[in-house]
Structures are given as structure tokens and as C-alpha cells.
C-alpha positions as CSV (number, residue, x, y, z in Angstrom):
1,X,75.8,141.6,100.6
2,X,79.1,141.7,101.0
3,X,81.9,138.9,100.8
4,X,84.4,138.0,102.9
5,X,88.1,136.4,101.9
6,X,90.9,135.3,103.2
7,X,94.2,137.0,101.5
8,X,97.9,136.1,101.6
9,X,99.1,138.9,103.8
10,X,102.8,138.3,103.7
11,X,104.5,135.1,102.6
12,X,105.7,132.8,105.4
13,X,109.3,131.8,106.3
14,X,109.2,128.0,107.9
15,X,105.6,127.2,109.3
16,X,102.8,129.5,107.9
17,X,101.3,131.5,111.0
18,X,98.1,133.2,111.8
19,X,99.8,136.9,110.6
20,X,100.5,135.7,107.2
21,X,96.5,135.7,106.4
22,X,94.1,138.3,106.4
23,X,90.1,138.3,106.7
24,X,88.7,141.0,105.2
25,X,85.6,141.9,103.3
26,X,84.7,143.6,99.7
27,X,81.3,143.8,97.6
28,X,80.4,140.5,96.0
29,X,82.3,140.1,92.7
30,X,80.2,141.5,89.6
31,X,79.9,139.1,87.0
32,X,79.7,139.8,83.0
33,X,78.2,137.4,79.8
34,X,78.9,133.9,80.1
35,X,79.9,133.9,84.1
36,X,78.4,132.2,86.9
37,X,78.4,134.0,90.3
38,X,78.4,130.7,92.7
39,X,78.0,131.0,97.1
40,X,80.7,128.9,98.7
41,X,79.5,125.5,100.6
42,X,82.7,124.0,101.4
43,X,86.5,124.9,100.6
44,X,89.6,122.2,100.5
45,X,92.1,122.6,102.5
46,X,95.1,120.6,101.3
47,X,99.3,120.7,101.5
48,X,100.0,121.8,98.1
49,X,98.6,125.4,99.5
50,X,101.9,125.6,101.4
51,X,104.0,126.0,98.0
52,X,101.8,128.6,96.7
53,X,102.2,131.1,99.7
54,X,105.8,131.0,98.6
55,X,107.4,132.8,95.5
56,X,109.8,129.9,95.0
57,X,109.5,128.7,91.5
58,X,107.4,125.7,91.0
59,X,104.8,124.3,88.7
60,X,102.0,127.0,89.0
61,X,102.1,130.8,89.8
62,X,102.7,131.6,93.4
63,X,99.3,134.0,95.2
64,X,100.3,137.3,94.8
65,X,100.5,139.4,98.0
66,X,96.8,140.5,99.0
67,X,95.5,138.2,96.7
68,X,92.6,135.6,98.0
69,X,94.3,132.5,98.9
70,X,93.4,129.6,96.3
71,X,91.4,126.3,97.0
72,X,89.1,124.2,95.6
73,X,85.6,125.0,96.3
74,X,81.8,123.8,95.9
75,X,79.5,126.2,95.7
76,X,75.7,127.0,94.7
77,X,75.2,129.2,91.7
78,X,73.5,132.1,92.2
79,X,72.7,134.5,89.4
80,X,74.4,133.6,86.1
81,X,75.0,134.3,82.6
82,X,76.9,131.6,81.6
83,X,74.5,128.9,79.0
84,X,73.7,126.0,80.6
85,X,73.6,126.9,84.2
86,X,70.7,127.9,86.1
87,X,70.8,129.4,89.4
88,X,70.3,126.6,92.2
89,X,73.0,124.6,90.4
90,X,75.7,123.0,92.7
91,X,79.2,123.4,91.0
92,X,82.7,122.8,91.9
93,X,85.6,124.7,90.6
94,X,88.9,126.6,92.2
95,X,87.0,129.4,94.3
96,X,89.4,130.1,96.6
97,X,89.1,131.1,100.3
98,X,85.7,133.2,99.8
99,X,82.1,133.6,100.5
100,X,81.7,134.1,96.5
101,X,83.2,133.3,93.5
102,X,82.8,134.4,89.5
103,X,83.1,131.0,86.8
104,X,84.3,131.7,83.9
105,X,83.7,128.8,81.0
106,X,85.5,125.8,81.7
107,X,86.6,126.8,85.6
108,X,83.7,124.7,87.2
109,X,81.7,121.7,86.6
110,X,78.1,120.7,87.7
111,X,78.0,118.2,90.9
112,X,75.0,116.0,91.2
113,X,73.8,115.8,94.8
114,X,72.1,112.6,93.9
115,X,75.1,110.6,93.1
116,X,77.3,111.1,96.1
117,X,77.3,114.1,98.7
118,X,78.7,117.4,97.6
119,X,81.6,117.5,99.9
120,X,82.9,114.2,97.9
121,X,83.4,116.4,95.1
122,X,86.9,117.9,96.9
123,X,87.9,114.6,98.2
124,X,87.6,110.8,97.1
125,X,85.5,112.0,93.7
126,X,87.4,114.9,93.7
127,X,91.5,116.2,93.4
128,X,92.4,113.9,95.7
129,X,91.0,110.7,94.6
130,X,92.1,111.7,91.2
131,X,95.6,111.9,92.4
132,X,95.3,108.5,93.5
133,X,93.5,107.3,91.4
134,X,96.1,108.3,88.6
135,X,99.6,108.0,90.0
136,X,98.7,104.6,90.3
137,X,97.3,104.0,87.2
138,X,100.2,105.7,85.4
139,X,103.5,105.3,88.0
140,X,102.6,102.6,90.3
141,X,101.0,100.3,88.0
142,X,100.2,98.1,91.1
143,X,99.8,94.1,90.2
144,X,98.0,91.3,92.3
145,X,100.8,90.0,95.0
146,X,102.7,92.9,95.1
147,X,103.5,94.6,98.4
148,X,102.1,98.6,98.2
149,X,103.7,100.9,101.2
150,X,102.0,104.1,101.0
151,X,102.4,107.2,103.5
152,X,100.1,109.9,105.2
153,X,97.8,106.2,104.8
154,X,94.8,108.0,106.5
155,X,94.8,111.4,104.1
156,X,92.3,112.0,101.9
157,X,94.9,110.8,98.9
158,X,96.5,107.6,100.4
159,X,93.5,106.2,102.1
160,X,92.3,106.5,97.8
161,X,95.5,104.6,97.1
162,X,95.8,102.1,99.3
163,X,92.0,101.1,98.8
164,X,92.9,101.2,95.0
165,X,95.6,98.7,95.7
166,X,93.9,96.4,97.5
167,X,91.2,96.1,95.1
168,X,94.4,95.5,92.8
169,X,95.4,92.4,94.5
170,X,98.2,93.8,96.8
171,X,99.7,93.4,100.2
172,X,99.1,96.8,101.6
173,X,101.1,98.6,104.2
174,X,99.9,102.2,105.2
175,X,102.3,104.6,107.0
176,X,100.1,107.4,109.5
177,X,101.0,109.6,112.5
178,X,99.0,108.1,115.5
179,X,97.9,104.6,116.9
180,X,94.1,106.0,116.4
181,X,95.1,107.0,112.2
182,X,96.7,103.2,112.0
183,X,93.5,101.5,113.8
184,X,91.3,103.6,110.9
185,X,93.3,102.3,108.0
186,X,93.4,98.8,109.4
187,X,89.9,98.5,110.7
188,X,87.5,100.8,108.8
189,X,90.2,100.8,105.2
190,X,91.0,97.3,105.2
191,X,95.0,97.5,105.0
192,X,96.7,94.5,105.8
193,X,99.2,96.6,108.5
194,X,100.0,100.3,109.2
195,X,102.9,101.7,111.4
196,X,102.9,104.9,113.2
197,X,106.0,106.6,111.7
198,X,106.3,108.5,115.4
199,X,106.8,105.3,117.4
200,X,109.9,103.9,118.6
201,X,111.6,101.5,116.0
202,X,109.9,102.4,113.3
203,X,112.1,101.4,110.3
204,X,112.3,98.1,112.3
205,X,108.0,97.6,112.3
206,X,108.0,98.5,108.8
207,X,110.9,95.8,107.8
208,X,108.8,93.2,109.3
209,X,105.6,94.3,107.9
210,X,106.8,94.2,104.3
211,X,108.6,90.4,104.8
212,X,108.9,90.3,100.5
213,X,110.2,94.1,100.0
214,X,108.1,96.6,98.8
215,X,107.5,97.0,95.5
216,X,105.4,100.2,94.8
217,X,106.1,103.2,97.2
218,X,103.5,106.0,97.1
219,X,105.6,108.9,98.7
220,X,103.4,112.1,100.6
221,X,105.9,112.5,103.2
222,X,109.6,112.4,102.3
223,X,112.3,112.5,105.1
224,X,112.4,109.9,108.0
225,X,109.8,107.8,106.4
226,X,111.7,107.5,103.0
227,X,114.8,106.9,104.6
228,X,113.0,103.7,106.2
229,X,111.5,102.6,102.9
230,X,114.3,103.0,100.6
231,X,116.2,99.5,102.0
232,X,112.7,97.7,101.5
233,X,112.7,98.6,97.6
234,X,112.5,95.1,95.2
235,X,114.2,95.8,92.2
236,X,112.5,97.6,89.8
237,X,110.3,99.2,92.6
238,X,108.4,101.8,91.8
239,X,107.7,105.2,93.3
240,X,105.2,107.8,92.9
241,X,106.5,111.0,94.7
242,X,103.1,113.0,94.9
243,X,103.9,115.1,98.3
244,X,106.6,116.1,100.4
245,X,104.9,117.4,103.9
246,X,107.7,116.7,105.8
247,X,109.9,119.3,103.9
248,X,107.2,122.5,103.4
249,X,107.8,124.3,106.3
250,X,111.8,124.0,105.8
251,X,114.2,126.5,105.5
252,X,117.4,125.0,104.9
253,X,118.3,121.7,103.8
254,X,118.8,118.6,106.3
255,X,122.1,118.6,108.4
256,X,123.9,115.2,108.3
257,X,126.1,113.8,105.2
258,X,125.0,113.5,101.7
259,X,122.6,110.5,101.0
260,X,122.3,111.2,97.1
261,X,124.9,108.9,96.2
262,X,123.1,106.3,98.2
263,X,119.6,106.8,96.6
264,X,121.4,107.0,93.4
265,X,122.8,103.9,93.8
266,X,119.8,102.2,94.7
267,X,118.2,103.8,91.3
268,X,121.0,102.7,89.3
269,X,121.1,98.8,90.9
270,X,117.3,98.2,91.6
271,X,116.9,99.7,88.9
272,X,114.0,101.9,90.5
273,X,111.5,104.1,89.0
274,X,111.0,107.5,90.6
275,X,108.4,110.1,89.1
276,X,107.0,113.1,90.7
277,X,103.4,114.3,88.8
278,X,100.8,116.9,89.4
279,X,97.0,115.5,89.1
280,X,96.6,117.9,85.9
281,X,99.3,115.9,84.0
282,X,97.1,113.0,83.7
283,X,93.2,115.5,82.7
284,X,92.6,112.8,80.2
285,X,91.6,110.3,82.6
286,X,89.0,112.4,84.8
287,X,86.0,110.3,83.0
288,X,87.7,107.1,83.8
289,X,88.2,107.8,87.4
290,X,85.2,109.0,88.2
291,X,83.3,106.2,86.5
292,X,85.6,103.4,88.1
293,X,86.0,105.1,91.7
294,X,82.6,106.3,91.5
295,X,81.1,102.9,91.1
296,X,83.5,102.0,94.1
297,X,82.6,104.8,96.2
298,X,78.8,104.0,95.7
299,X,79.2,100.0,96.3
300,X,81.4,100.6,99.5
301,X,84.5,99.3,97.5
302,X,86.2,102.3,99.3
303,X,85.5,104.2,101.9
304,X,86.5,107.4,102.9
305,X,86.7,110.1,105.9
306,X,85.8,113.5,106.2
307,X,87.4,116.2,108.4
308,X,85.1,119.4,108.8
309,X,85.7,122.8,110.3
310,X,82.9,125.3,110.1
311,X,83.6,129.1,109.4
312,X,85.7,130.4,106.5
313,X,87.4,132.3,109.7
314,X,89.1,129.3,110.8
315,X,90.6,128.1,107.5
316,X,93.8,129.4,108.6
317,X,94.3,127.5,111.8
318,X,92.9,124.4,110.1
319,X,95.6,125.0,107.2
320,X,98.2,125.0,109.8
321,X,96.8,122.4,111.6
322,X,96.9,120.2,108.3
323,X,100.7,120.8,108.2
324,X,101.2,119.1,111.2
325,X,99.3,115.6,110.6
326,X,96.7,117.1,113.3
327,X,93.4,116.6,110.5
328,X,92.1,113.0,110.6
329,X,90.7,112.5,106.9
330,X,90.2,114.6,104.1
331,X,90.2,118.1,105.6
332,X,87.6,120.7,104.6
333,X,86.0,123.9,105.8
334,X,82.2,124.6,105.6
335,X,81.9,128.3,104.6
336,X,77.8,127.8,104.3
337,X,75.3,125.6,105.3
338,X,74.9,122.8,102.8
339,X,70.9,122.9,101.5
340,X,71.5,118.8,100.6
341,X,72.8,117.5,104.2
């Protein structure tokens, strides 16, 4: 058998394009004591790729140059030497963009196909919903009566959020890219409003939807949106900054004058609370979030959408597709068929 990947062939400049990946295929990885060998169902397909194709430093290692691009995965295990598994097992772990992948101890976990379905695992039980789940529970500290704004509202992270919130108690106010996203979040999430940051008089819809301020501000986006939402902030708002799509592909920095001195301002007399965080700062709370969101999952406390290509092929063009708002949920790619659907 052989297994096929999807390398970083050169690094990007501005927007990743179908030249910078490679498809290519190479025996099935051997595996030695204690590994677990594991047959890809479904690989994640999120932003935070983006950074890693480039060799700008930032909080982990950028792929190398012919290495497989990374992603979480959930797999089957397959042969294994590693105590504890057997071969059947459903795992999930960081297999990257592959048919196969080899486990080391502590790179993968068991997923129970009984509790919730395996795809869940790499979206509202999985890094996402951890994200969420987290950077509110540690930044946003949401309380009952607050107004919540949170962007990218329909995303497999701040659908997670703004659910979270309202469970919390809080006016909720998502922020998406299309009168069909906003109708989701309103409808089928139950947020109280949502604007479509590409319409006409935006910052104007989003002053009127938030009539008290806003007073947590879960940032995805960055650029046009934050500049709408930075007025809006109640004193001692606070912000979790957990993505920044709008500035990934960028080359340069924004024309126009320097608005530092302005949000600085705005720290300094709101007396605001800004914190960026990557899910792995806060490990120690993986049991709690998947008992507490896992109960909410299973209850319909939140729901949650999936977006799914089929064929490892098209991971690229669904990666560049995610860039551009164009996914509608949590985007994934089935690499397999899943033996639980």
C-alpha cells in the first residue's frame, strides 16, 4: 500500500496558491515498539495553517520545505505496538495531510464513536471547541447581562463561543460574512443579532445592535471589524484575540495613519484587557471542557455545523477556500470513508 501526502512545496507570499502544495506518494510509514500506525478518516482544515507555511517566527516551528503539511486528524489504528491500543481503535491526534500516520505515546488519544460522531472530535469536542471553550473561561470571563460580540460567529470556534455565552447569561452579537452565515447563527445558534461585516454601514448595524456597549470582544478577524468594535468597548472590556484572518495573507502593513495611539488610549482609559492565547496554554482544562461541552453537545445545549470535502486531493483548494470566509461551519476533509457514519 502506499500513502499519499500533501507537502509544503514552497512557502507562499500573500494568499497560499495551488503551487505551493504537492501531492505525492511514499510507502506507508514503518512503525517501531510502542507506535501506533492509524489510516486517516478526516483531517482539519483550520486558519492557524496559514502561519505555519511561513518561516516567520511565531509560537511553534514553521513545516519545513517538503515536509507533510500538519493538521489534526482522526484516524483508525491499524497495526500497533503501542500498550493499550488494539487495531480497530478510532484515535485522534496531529496526523497531518496523509493517508497514514505513526503515534508515538502521548500524540493521540482514543475517540469513542458512541458518545458523539468522530468528526466532532476536530471540531466542537475537539481544538476548536476547546479554544472557545477556554478563552472564555480564562479571558472573557463572560457574566449574565453582559453584551458578548464575537467574529467569524458561524466558524467552528465562535459558533462554540457565542453558544457558551449565551448559556452564560449574555446579550450575544455574532459578526459573519454573508446574510445566509447571519440567518444560521440567528436561527439555528440562537444569537440575539448578527451583522454581515460586508454590508453597507456596518459599524453603524453593529452600534445599534450592542445599545449598552460591548463588554467581552472575542476577536478572529482583526482589521475592519476591530476598528468597528473598538468605540463599542465598556470600560474594562475584555478581549480575547484568538485569530487574525483578516491579516494572514498580508504582505505589508495597512496604509493609512497610525491608529496605535488610539487603541492605546482606549487600553489606558477603559481600562481594557487585551490577551492573545494558543489553546495549549490552557492543557489543564481539556477534562473540564469536554465534560461541560460534552454534556452540552449531547443535550442540544449547542449545536454545531460541519463543512465536508471528500478527497485528501482537494485539501488545498478547501484550505484556500477557508481563507476567504468561503467554508460555512467547521471545515474538514474526509480522506476515508468513515466505518461509523
Amino acid at each position: 500500500m502506499s500513502n499519499r501526502r500533501i507537502v509544503l512545496a514552497e512557502r507562499p507570499h500573500g494568499a497560499p496558491a495551488a503551487h505551493n502544495f504537492r501531492l505525492e506518494e511514499v510507502p506507508v510509514p514503518e512503525f517501531a515498539a510502542g507506535e501506533l500506525v492509524s489510516r486517516t478518516l478526516y483531517l482539519s482544515l483550520d486558519p492557524y495553517m496559514r502561519g505555519r507555511m511561513s518561516d516567520a517566527p511565531s509560537y511553534s516551528p514553521p513545516v519545513a520545505i517538503d515536509e507533510v503539511m500538519t493538521g489534526g486528524t482522526v484516524g483508525q489504528g491499524g497495526a500497533s505496538r503501542r500498550d493499550g491500543f488494539a487495531p480497530g481503535d478510532f484515535v485522534v491526534g496531529r496526523g497531518g495531510w496523509q493517508d497514514f500516520s505513526v503515534y508515538k505515546k502521548g500524540e493521540m488519544r482514543k475517540v469513542d464513536p458512541a458518545a458523539a460522531p468522530l468528526s466532532t472530535a476536530l471540531g466542537v469536542l475537539g481544538m476548536p471547541g476547546m479554544t472557545a471553550y477556554t478563552g472564555l473561561h480564562e479571558i472573557g470571563r463572560p457574566q449574565a447581562g453582559e453584551t458578548l460580540v464575537v467574529a467569524a460567529a458561524s466558524g467552528a470556534v465562535g459558533a462554540v463561543v457565542g453558544q457558551i455565552a449565551r448559556i452564560k447569561g449574555c446579550r450575544v452579537v455574532g459578526i459573519a460574512g454573508s446574510k445566509d452565515k447571519c440567518a444560521y447563527v440567528v436561527d439555528e445558534l440562537g444569537f440575539d443579532a448578527c451583522l454581515d461585516h460586508r454590508a453597507e454601514g456596518f459599524a453603524d448595524a453593529l452600534a445599534a445592535a450592542c445599545p449598552e456597549g460591548i463588554d467581552v470582544y472575542w476577536e478572529n478577524v482583526g482589521g475592519a471589524v476591530f476598528d468597528a468594535v473598538l468605540p463599542l468597548l465598556n470600560p474594562f472590556a475584555r478581549i480575547p484575540v484568538c485569530g487574525l484572518i483578516a491579516q494572514y495573507n498580508a504582505t505589508e502593513l495597512p496604509a493609512g495613519p497610525d491608529r496605535l495611539p488610539l487603541l492605546f488610549r482606549n487600553v489606558l482609559t477603559k481600562r481594557l484587557t487585551i490577551r492573545g492565547f494558543i489553546v495549549f496554554d490552557f492543557a489543564a482544562l481539556e477534562e473540564k471542557f469536554q465534560s461541560e461541552v460534552g454534556a452540552w453537545v449531547r443535550d442540544g445545549g449547542i449545536r454545531y455545523r460541519e463543512d465536508i470535502r471528500d478527497g485528501l486531493e482537494n485539501a488545498p483548494e478547501a484550505f484556500m477556500g477557508l481563507l476567504g470566509g468561503a467554508n460555512f461551519g467547521k471545515l474538514l476533509v474526509r480522506v476515508a470513508p468513515d466505518p461509523t457514519a
